[in-house]
N, C-alpha and C positions, 0 to 999 in steps of 0.2 A: 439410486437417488439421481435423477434427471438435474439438470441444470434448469434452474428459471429462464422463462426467455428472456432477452434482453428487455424488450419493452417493455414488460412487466415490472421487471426487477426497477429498472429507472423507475417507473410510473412509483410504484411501491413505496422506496427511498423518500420519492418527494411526497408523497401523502405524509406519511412521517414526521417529516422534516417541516410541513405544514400543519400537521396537528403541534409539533413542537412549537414554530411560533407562534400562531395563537393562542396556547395555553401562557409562553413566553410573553407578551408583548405588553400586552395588558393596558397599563398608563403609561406611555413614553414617562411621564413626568415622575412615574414612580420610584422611591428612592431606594440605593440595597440598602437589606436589614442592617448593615455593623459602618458602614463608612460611606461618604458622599464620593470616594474611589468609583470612578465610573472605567476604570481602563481594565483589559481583558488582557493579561499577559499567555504569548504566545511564542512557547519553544518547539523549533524544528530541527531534525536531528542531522541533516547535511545536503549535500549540493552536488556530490560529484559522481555517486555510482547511480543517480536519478534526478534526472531534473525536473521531477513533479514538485516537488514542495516549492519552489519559486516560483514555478510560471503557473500553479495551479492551485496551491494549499494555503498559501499565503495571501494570493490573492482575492480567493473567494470566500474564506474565513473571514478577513479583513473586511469584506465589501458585506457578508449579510450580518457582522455583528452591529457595524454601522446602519444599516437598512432597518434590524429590530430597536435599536437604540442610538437614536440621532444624536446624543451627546456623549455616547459611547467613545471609546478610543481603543485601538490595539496596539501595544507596546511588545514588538518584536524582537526575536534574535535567534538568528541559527547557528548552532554548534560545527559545522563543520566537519562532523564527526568527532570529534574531541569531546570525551562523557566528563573531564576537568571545567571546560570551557562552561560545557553547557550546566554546570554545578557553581559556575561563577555566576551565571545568567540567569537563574534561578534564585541564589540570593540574593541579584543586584532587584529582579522584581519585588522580594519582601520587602528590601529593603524600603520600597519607592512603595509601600502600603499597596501591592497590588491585592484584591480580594479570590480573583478567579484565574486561576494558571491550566490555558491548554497545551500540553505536555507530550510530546512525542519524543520519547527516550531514546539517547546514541547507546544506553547500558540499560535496561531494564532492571538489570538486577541490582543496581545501587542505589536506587531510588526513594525506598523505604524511609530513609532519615528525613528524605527532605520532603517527601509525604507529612511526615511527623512531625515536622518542623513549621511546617503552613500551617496542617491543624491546629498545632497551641497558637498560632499568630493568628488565625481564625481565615484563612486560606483556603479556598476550594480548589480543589487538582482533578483537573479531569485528564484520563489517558487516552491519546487521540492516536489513532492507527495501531501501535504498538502498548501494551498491558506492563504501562509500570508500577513496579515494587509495589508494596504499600496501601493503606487504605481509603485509595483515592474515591472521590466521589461521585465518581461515574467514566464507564468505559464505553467507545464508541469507534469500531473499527468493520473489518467484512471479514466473515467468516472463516477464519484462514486454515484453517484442517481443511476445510470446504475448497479452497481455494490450491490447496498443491494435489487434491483427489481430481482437480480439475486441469490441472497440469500433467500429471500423469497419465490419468486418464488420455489426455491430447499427445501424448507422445506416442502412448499405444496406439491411436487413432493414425496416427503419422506412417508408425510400422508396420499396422494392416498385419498381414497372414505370416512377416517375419518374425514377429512381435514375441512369441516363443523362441526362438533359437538366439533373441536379442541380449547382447552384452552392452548395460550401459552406465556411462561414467553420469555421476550427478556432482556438481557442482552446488552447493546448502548458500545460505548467506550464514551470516554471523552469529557464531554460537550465544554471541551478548544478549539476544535479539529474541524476545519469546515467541516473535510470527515466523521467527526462521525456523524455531522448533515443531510449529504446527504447519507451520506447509510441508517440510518434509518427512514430518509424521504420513499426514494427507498423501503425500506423493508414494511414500512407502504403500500406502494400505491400497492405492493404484496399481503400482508398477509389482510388488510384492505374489511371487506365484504365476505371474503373468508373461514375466520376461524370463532368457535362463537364468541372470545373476545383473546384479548390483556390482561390475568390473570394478568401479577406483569410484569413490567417494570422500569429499575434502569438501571444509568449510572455506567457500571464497572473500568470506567477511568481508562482503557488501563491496569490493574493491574490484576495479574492473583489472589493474593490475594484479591483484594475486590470482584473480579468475585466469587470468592468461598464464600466470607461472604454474597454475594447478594443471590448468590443460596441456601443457606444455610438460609434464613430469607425467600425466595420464599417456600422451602419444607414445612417451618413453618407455614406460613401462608394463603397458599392451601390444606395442608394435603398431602398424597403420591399419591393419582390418583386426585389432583384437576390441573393435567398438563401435556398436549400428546405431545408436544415440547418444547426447548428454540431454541433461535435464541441468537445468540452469534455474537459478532461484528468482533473479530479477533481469531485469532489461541491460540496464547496465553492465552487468557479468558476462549476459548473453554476448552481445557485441564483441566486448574481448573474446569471448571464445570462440568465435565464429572467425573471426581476426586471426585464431593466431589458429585453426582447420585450417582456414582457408590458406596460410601460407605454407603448411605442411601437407598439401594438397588433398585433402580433404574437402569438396565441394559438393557431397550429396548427402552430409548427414541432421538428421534431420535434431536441430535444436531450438527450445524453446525458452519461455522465461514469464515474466510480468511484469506491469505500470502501465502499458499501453503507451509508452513514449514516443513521442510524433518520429524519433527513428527508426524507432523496433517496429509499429505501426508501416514506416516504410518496407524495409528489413522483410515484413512479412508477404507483405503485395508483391515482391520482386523475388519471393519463395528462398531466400538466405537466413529468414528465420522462419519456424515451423508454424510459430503462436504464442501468441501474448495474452496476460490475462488483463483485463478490463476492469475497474471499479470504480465504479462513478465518484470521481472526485466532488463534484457539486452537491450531490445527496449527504454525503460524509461531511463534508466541510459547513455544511448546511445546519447538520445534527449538531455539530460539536459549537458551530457560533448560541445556536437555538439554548445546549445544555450551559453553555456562559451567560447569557443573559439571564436563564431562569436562573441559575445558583446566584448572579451579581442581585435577583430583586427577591433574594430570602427564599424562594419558591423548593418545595421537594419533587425534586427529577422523579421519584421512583413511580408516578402515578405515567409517568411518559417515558420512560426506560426501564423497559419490564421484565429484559430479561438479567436472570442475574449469573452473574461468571466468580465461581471460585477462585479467589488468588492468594494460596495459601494460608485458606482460613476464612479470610473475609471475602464477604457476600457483596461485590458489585454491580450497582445499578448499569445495566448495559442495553448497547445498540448492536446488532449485528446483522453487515447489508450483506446482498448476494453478490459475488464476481462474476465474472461473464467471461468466456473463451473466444479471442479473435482469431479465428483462422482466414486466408486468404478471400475464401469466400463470403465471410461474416463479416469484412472491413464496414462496407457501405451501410449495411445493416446494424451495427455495434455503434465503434466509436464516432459514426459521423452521423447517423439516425441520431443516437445520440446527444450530441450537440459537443464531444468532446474537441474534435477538430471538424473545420469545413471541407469540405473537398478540396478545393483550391491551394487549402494547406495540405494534405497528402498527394494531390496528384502535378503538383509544380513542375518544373523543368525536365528532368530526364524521367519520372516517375510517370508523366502525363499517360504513354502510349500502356501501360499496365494498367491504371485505373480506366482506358480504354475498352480495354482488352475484358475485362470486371464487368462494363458499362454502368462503373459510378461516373454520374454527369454532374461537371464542375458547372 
């Protein structure tokens, strides 16, 4: 199975995400079916092992639920990571008659009740990146089996002709976390047969701190060449583990990750990280304002969210976008074709003479 090209894959998303709105849009003035509640509650699940959801989920959700629905409102709050927090932040929405909850779970798997709990209140729950519990009313995330077969895959590509004789340490995110379960399913059905073994494997639970104490007990207990890659789950993990190689003098192994984070993004141009994976944050955040407006004006998702994803039973109306692989060479071409960052924002100050080097032109 080929990777979509990137242009594609973007072009695609937004077609999408534009047949979504205008099926959504209809009469600005139109009222939703149960309540004059015009606000879109929206939970993100934290801030610190990725800083995509502030500088990019929040604010583009925000911007095009208001764009389909001018007297729309979105009533925010991120958890922090804390799955208590974000269970307080969920009732204080009911509380405030919110009708449509976009829901990005710190636990996926507690979710269920409070699925349950909006239904009888008459609450629509969409799961946005991450597939929570329950029988929400629409899922909208990128492919993520698809997405660690594209990780793994990338790491093999890294290791070339060593790529058999390869001992390597993979670092998961959080077992809470049902995307962390399908990328390193994905990453398995990659690197599986391909390399000599799977060395030390530990969930980093999305923490760039415990990704550094894991790697840090992997050096220990492989010794300094008993490992010719990690595979790393996200951006955030990656760094630490690069961090805490490189002070155990480890500077040529080759480690990768995803979000596409304007660091990792660097990290990769400057060959300290291997590869990052890419997913159009606009197309996603795009879908999921589009799947709020239709559910806030009464409308059924399922004639525009057509695929459907089993989640223990019940049959979800779903989106699912394509990821994309940045390697060194694909920067210019990826996230800044794109439109995720400019040039000017990757190739700044000390990074300049590398994007040079590339001849992407600031």
């Amino acid at each position: 199975m080929s990777a979509t090209p990137p242009r594609i894959a973007v072009a695609t998303a937004a077609a999408v995400a534009l047949a979504l709105s205008l099926s959504a849009c209809g009469s600005d003035g139109a009222k939703p079916s149960s309540s004059n509640n015009r606000a879109v509650g929206l939970l993100l699940p934290e801030r610190a092992s990725s800083t995509r959801y502030e500088a990019f989920d929040k604010p583009m959700i925000e911007a095009s639920v208001t764009g389909l629905c001018t007297r729309c409102t979105v009533d925010y709050a991120n958890a922090d990571g804390d799955e208590n927090k974000q269970k307080e932040q969920f009732d204080a929405l009911l509380s405030r008659g919110v009708k449509v909850i976009v829901l990005d779970p710190v636990n996926a798997a507690v979710t269920a009740p409070w699925v349950e709990k909006a239904t009888k209140q008459g609450t629509k729950v969409i799961a946005y990146d991450r597939l929570a519990a329950g029988k929400v009313a629409a899922y909208i995330s990128f492919d993520n089996k698809r997405t660690g077969e594209l990780q793994g895959q990338a790491l093999l590509d890294a290791l070339g002709p060593k790529a058999a004789n390869a001992e390597i340490v993979m670092i998961n995110g959080s077992e809470t976390d049902p995307n962390a379960a399908d990328f390193k399913e994905g990453a398995h059905k990659a690197l599986d047969g391909k390399v000599k073994r799977i060395a030390y494997e530990q969930s980093g639970e999305w923490k760039p701190e415990v990704a550094a104490q894991k790697m840090n007990d992997a050096i220990g207990k492989l010794g300094k060449n008993g490992f010719q890659a990690v595979y790393s789950a996200n951006d955030g993990m990656a760094a630490s583990i690069i961090d805490t190689l490189h002070k155990a003098g480890h500077n040529d192994v080759p480690v990768g990750g995803q979000d596409a984070s304007l660091d990792a993004v660097r990290r990769v141009l400057t060959g300290e990280q291997t590869y990052t994976i890419y997913k159009p944050y606009r197309p996603e955040a795009d879908a999921a304002a589009n799947l709020a407006v239709y559910l806030l004006k009464g409308l059924d998702v399922t004639a525009v969210a057509a695929t459907i994803t089993d989640s223990q039973g019940n049959q979800i109306p779903s989106m699912l976008l394509t990821p994309i692989v940045v390697t060194k060479a694909k920067i210019n071409d990826t996230v800044i074709a794109g439109g995720l960052y400019k040039a000017s924002e990757v190739c700044s100050g000390t990074y300049a003479k590398a994007c040079k080097d590339l001849g992407i032109q600031v």
